[in-house]
VOGU-3710 file (C-alpha; in Angstrom, 3 decimals, decimal comma):
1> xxxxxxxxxx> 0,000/0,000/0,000  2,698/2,424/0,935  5,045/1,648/-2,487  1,623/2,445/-4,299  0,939/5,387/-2,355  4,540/6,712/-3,034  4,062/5,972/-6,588  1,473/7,724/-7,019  2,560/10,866/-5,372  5,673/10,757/-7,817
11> xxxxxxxxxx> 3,490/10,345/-10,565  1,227/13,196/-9,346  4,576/15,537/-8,712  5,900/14,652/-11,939  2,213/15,869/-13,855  2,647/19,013/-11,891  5,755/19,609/-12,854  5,042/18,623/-16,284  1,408/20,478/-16,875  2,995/23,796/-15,398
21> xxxxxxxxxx> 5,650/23,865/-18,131  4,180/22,961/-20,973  0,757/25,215/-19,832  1,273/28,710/-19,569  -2,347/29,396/-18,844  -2,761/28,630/-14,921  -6,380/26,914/-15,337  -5,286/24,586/-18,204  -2,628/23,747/-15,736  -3,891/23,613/-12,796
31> xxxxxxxxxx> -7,313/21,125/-14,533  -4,826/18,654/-16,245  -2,754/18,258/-12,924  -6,179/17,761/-10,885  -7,235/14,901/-13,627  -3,908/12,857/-13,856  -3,956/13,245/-10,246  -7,317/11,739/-8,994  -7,155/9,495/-12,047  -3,282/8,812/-12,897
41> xxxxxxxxxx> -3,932/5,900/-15,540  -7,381/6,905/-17,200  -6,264/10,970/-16,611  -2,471/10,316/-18,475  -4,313/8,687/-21,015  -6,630/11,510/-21,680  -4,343/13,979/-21,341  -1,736/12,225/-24,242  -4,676/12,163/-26,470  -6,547/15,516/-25,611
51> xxxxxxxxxx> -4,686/18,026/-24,096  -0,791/17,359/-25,009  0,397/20,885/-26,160  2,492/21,211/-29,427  6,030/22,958/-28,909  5,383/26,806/-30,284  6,702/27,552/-33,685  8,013/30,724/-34,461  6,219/33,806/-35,225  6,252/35,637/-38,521
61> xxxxxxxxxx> 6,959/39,418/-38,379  4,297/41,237/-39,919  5,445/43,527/-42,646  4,023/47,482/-42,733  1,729/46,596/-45,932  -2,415/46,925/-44,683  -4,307/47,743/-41,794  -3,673/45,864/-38,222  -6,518/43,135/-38,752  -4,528/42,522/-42,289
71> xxxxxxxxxx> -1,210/41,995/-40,702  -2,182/40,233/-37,750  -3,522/37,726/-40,291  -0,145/37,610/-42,047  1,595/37,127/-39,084  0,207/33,679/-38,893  -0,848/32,826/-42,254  1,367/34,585/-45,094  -1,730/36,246/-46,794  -2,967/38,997/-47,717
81> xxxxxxxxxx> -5,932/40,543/-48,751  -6,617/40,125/-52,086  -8,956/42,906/-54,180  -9,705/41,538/-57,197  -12,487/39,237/-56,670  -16,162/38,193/-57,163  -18,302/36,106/-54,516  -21,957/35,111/-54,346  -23,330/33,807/-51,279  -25,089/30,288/-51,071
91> xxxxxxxxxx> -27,480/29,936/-49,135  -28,174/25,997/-47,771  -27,565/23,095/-49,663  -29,322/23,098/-52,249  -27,758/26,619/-53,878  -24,442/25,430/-52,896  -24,975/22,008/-54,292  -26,444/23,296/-57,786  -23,590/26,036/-57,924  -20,832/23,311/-57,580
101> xxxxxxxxxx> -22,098/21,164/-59,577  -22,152/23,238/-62,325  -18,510/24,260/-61,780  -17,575/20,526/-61,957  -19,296/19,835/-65,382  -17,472/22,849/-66,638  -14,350/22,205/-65,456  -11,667/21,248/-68,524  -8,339/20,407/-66,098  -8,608/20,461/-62,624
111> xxxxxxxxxx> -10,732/19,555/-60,050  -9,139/19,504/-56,069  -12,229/18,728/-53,173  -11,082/18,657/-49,405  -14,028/17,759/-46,972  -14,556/17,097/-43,501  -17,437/14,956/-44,278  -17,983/12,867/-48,049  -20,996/11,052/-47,620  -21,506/7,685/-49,593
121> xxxxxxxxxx> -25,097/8,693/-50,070  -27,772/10,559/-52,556  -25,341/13,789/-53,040  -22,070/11,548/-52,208  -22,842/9,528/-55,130  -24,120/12,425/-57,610  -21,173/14,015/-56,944  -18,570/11,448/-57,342  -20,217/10,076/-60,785  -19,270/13,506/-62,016
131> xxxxxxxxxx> -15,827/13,478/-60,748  -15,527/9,991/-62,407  -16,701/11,581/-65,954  -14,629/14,154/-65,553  -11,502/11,706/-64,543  -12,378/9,737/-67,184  -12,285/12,724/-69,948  -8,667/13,680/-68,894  -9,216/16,435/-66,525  -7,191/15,629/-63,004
141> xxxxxxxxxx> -9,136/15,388/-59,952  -8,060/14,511/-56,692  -9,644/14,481/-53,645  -8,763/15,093/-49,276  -11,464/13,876/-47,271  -11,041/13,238/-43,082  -10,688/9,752/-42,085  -12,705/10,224/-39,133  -15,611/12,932/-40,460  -15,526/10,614/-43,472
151> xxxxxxxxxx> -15,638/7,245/-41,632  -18,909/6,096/-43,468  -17,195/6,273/-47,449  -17,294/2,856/-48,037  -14,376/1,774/-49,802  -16,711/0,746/-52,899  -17,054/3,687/-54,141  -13,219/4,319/-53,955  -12,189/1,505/-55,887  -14,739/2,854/-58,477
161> xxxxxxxxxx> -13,067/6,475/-58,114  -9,596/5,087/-58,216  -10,425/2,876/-61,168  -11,183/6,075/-63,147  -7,920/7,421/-62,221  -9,365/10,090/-59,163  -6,551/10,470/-56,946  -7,844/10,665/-53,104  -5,945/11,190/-49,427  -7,299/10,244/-46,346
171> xxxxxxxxxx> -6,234/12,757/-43,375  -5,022/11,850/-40,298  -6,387/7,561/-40,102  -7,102/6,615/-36,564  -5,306/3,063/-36,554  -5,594/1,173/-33,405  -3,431/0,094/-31,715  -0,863/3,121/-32,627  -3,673/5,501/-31,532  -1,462/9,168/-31,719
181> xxxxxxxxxx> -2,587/12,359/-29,407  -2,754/14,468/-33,240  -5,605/11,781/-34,268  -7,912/13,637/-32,348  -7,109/16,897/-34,693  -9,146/17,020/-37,562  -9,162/18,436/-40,941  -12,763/20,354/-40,889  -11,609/22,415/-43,808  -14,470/22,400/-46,938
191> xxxxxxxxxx> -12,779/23,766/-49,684  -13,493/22,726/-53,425  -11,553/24,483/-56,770  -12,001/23,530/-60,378  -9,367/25,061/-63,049  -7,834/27,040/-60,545  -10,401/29,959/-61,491  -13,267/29,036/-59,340  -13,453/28,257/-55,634  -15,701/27,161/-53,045
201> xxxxxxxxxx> -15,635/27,405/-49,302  -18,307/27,372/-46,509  -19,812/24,980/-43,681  -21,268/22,674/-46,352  -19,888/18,792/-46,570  -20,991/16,432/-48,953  -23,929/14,851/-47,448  -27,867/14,742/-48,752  -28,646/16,199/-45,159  -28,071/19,314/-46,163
211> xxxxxxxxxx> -30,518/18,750/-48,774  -33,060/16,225/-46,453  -32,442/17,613/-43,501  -32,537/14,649/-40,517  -34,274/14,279/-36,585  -32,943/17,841/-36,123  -34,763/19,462/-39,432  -33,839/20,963/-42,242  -29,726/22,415/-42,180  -29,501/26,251/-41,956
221> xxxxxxxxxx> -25,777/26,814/-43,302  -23,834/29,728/-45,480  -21,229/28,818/-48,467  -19,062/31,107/-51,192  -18,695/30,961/-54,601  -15,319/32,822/-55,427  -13,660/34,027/-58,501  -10,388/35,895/-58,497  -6,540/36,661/-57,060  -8,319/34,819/-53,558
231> xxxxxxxxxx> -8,537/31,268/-55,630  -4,583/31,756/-55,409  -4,262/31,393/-51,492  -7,037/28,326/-51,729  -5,281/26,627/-54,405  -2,164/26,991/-52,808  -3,632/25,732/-48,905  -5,036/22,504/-51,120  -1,535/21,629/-52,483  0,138/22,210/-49,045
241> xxxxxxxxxx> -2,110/19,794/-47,276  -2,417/17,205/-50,180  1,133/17,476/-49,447  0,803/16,936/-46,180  -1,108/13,772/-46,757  0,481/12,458/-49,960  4,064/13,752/-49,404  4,100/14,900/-53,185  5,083/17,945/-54,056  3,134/20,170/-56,750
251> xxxxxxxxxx> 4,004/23,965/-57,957  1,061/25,671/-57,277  1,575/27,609/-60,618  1,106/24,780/-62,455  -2,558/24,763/-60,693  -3,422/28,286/-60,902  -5,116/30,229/-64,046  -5,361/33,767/-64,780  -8,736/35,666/-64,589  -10,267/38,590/-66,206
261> xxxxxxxxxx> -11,798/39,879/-62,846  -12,155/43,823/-62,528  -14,466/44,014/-59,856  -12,987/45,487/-56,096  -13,862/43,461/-53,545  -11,406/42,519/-50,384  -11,100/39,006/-49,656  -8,552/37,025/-47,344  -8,134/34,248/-46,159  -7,383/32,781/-42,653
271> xxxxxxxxxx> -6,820/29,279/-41,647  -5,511/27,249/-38,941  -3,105/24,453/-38,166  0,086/23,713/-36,252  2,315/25,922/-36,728  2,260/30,320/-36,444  -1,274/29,968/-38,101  -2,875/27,626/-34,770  -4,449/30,875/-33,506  -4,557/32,684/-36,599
281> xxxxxxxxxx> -8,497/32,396/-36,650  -9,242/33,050/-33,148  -7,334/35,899/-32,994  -8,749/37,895/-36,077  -12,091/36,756/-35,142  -11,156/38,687/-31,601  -9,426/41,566/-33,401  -12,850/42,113/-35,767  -15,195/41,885/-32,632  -12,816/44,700/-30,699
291> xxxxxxxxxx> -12,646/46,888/-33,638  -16,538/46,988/-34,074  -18,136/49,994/-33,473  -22,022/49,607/-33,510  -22,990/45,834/-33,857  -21,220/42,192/-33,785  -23,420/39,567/-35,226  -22,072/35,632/-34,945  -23,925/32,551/-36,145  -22,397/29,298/-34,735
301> xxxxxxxxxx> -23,878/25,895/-34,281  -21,824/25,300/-31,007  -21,009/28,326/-28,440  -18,054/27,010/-26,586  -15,705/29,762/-26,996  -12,075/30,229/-25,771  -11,270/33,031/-23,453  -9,724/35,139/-25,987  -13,464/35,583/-27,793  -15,772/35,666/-24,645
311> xxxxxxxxxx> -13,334/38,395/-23,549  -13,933/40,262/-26,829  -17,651/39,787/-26,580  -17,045/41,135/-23,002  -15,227/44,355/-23,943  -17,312/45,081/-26,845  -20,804/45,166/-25,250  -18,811/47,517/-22,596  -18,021/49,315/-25,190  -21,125/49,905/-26,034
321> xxxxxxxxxx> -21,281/47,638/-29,049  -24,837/45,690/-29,938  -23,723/42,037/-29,429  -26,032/39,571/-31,280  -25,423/34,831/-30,793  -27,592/33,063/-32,944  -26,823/29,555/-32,314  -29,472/26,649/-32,289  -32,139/25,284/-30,318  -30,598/22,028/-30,303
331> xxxxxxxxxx> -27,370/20,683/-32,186  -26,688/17,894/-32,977  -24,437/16,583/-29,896  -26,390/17,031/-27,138  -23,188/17,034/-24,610  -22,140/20,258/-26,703  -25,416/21,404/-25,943  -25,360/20,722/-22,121  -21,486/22,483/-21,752  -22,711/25,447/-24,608
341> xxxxxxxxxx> -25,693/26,100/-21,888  -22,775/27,349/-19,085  -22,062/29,798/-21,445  -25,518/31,577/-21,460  -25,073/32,743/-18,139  -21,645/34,541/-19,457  -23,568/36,218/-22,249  -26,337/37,052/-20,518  -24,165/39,031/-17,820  -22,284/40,345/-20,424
351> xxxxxxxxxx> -25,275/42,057/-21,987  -25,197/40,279/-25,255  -28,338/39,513/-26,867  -29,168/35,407/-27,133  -30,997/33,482/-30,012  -31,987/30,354/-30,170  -32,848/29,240/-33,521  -35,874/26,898/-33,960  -36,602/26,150/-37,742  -34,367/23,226/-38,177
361> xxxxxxxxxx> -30,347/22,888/-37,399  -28,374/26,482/-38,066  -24,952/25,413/-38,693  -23,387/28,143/-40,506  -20,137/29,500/-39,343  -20,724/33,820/-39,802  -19,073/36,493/-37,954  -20,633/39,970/-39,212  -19,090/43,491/-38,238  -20,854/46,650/-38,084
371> xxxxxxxxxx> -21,648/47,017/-42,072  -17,820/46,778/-42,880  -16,639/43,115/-42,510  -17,468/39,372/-42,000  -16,685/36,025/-42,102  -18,007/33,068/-43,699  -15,662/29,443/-43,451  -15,914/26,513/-41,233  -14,664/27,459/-38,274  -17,023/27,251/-35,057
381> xxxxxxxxxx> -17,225/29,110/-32,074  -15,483/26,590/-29,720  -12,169/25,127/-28,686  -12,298/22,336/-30,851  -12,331/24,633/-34,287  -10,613/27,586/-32,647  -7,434/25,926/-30,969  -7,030/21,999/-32,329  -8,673/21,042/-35,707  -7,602/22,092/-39,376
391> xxxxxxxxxx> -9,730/25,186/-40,412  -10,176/27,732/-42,877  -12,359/30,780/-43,129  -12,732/34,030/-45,984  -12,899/37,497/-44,403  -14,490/39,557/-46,346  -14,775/43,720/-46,783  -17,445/44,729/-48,932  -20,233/46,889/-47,614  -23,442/46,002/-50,149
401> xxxxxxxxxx> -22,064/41,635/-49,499  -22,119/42,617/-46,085  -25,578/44,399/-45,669  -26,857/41,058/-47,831  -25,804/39,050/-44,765  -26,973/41,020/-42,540  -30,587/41,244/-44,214  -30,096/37,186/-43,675  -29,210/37,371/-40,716  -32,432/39,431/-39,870
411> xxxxxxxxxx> -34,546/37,011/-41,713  -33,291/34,440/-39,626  -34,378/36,065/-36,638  -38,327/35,586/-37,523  -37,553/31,827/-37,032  -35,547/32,096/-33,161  -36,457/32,615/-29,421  -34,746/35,397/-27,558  -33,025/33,995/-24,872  -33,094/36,424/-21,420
421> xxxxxxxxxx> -33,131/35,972/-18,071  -36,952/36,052/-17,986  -37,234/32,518/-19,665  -33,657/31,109/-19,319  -33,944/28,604/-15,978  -32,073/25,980/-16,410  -32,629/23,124/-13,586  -30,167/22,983/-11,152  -28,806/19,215/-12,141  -28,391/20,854/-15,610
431> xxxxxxxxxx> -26,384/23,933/-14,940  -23,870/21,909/-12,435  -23,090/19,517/-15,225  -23,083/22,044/-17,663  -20,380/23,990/-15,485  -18,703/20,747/-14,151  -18,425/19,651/-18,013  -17,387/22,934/-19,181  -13,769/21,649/-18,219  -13,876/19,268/-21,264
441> xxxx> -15,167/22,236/-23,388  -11,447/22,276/-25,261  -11,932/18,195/-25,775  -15,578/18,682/-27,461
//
């Protein structure tokens, strides 16, 4: 008893040690150490797969060239904004699925896909009988999808996409026994590109849900058509993480076409993964919400955000900013729903206004700012997106795409309940595991 005593207060010494330097924030710290210390087998394992830091890479020095949103941005990504450009908004599946459709039938020589989620149903199947046409007629197509998000392709339909000479990567495979903490990272990017002239990029995957809707009803979500010098950074994010999976190297000029757009419209785009960029979203989706002026408007299917943005929510209704959460009435994880309800009571005493959304499943990812700026990707409003999986999101400056939104945004309202503390009373066994759970918020 006393060699297993003294074992475990070595092992317990040791995590302090351990979760102190590798944790610079005192409550990451401080919650690890308490885990591997009441449970020091089932905590260690846990923390190896969920909360193992990666060492910090070095930061890029922004140059002088556009405002401080557009360097920050370069700091961690490289880009910049890019003017020339044209971009329609899709709304829901259906617009998104009948716009990218039609830029796969047109497309002549290349078609690159990367999704979270490729579904081996109704849409899964339309969609990957046109990239077998198109394979078949000469024109290259390859294709990233998640192993995990992507679980149910069933390997069927990849013979018959790699007997028509579709090239296709798997991210990340979860292979037990040699289960590795960065298997629970994963690429939630939706990005598709045909002839390096047209892209696409929003919270859509390939699935007929979005079409169908499921138990939850029909799928609320946003998506971009884009044409112009921004198909450049996309284009050049594909090749670096078919890369990544592949370990081939392309030259992205090989991959990218010139266009004939004149029309001025900013567009740049952010993403995340290890390296400088792993905060690069959450910290221009913070430097947006400070630098709004009159209202912040945010559509998220899960509200578990880190510190950095519920302190920017904080400051800005202090500020005397209109703060606006759509997110909906249910998800479709109700755990994220039970920890997302601890963070009413933080909006709600910040001011901000809460709505619930009750005409089906709102999962689109939008961040709008006063009449001047907003963002449309797949990034969500919690840990998960913000600190650990692979994401990518457009901002976008244009006043007249940006009063569109907001008119959508408005629209949108008709169908939600304001949340206030009138009708918000949660029972008291569901706010103490919604707090007591909110610890796992970064693992969700």
């Amino acid at each position: 008893m006393l060699t297993l005593l003294a074992i475990h207060l070595l092992w317990s010494l040791c995590a302090l040690v351990w979760t102190t330097r590798r944790h610079r924030i005192p409550a990451s710290a401080a919650t690890w150490a308490a885990v591997i210390l009441l449970l020091p087998v089932v905590g260690t394992l846990i923390y190896l797969a969920f909360g193992l830091p990666q060492r910090p890479h070095a930061v890029r020095r922004p140059g002088s060239r556009g405002d401080a949103l557009s360097r920050l941005i370069h700091s961690g990504c490289g880009t910049r904004p890019t003017l020339r450009n044209r971009v329609k908004v899709l709304h829901n599946g259906n617009n998104a699925f009948s716009a990218l459709i039609a830029a796969l039938q047109r497309a002549t020589r290349t078609i690159h896909m990367e999704y979270y989620i490729f579904r081996d149903d109704r849409v899964g199947r339309t969609i990957a009988d046109i990239l077998i046409r198109k394979a078949r007629a000469g024109v290259e197509v390859r294709v990233i999808y998640d192993a995990v998000g992507s679980c149910g392709l069933k390997r069927k339909l990849l013979h018959r996409m790699h007997a028509a000479g579709i090239r296709t990567a798997a991210y990340a495979p979860v292979r037990f026994p040699w289960f590795r903490p960065c298997s629970t990272r994963r690429n939630h990017r939706k990005i598709a590109i045909t002839d390096g002239r047209t892209a696409f990029l929003g919270g859509i995957n390939i699935a007929k849900y979005y079409l169908d809707g499921d138990h939850s009803g029909k799928w609320r979500d946003e998506h971009l058509r884009m044409e112009g010098d921004v198909v450049a950074d996309l284009q050049c994010l594909f090749l670096a993480d078919w890369t990544a999976a592949t370990g081939e190297l392309t030259d992205p000029a090989s991959c990218i076409a010139r266009h004939d757009i004149d029309e001025q419209l900013s567009l740049q785009v952010v993403w995340s993964e290890e390296g400088p960029s792993r905060t690069a979203i959450a910290e221009a989706f913070a430097a947006l919400i400070v630098r709004a002026r009159r209202r912040v408007r945010i559509c998220s299917p899960y509200f578990l955000p880190p510190t950095l943005l519920l302190d920017a929510l904080r400051l800005a209704v202090k500020s005397g900013v209109k703060v606006e959460v759509m997110v909906p009435a249910a998800s479709d994880s109700r755990l994220t729903d039970l920890v997302s309800d601890s963070y009413v009571e933080d909006l709600l005493d910040a001011g901000a206004d809460l709505y619930r959304y009750e005409a089906g499943f709102l999962h689109a990812k939008v961040l709008l700012i006063d009449d001047q700026a907003a963002s449309v990707g797949t990034a969500n409003m919690d840990y998960r997106s913000l600190t650990a999986n692979l994401e990518v999101t457009v901002i976008l400056r244009d006043r007249e795409t940006v009063r569109r939104m907001a008119a959508t945004f408005d629209r949108d309202l008709a169908a939600c309940a304001r949340i206030d503390r009138r009708n918000w009373h949660p029972s008291l066994l569901r706010r103490t595991a919604g707090d007591l759970l909110r610890l796992a918020a970064p693992m969700l």
